[in-house]
C-alpha positions in Angstrom: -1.4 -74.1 10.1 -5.0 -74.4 8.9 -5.9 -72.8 5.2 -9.7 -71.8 4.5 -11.0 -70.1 1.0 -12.7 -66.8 1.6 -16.2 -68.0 1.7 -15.3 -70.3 4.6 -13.2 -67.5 6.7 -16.0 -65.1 6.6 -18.5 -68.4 7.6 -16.4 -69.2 10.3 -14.5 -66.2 11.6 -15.3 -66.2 15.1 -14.4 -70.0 15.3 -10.8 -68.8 13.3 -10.0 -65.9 15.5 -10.3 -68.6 18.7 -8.2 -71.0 17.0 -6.1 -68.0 16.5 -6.2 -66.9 19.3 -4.5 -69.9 21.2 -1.7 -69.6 19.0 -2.8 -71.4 15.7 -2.0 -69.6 12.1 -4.7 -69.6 9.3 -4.0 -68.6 5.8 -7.0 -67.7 3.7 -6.7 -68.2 0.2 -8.6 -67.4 -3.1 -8.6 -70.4 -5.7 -6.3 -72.3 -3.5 -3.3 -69.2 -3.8 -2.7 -67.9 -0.1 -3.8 -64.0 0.1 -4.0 -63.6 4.2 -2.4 -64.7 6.7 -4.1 -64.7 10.4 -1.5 -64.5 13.4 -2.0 -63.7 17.2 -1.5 -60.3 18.0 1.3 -59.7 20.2 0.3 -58.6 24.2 1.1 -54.8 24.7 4.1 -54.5 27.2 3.5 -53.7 30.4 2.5 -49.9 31.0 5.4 -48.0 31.7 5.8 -46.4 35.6 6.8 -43.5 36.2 9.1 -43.5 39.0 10.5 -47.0 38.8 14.1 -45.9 38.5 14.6 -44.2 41.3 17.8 -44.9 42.8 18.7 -46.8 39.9 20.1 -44.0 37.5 22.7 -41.2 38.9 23.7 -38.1 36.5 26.6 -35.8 36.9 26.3 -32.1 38.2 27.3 -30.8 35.6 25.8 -33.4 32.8 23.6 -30.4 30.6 26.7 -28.3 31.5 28.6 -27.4 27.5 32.1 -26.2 27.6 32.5 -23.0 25.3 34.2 -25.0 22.5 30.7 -27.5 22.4 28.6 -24.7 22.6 30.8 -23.0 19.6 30.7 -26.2 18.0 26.7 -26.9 18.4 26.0 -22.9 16.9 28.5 -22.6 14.1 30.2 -25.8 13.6 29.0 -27.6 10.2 26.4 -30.3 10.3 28.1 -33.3 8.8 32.0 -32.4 9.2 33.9 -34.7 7.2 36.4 -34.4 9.3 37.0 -33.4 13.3 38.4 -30.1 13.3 42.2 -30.2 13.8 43.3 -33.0 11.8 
């Protein structure tokens, strides 16, 4: 880990970022106290693909299918029961 004062990281930035860049951390400081520290930014993850499931996943017939009691229960039952019904 490398430590520069302000003066120097704004003399030097492009040199920093490279040394950041391949994985080395700088700290800049003001009157030798650390205000900053300079890390590599982490790589986006790949772009997801649409599609690349297929085959993969497998859903019931009847999985966006409510019974009358979960339909009752999603329209008039509380928000935050305390306690299932029937107990």
């Amino acid at each position: 880990m490398t430590t520069v004062n302000i003066h120097e990281a704004k003399t030097h930035l492009s040199a920093l970022l490279r040394r950041v860049a391949a994985g080395e951390e700088v700290v800049i400081a003001r009157a030798g106290h650390p205000v900053a520290r300079i890390v590599r930014a982490e790589q986006p993850a790949q772009p997801r693909v649409p599609g690349s499931a297929r085959g993969e996943v497998w859903m019931a017939d009847d999985f966006d299918t409510l019974s009358e009691d979960e339909l009752k229960l999603f329209e008039e039952g509380p928000i935050f029961p305390e306690e299932p019904e029937g107990k």
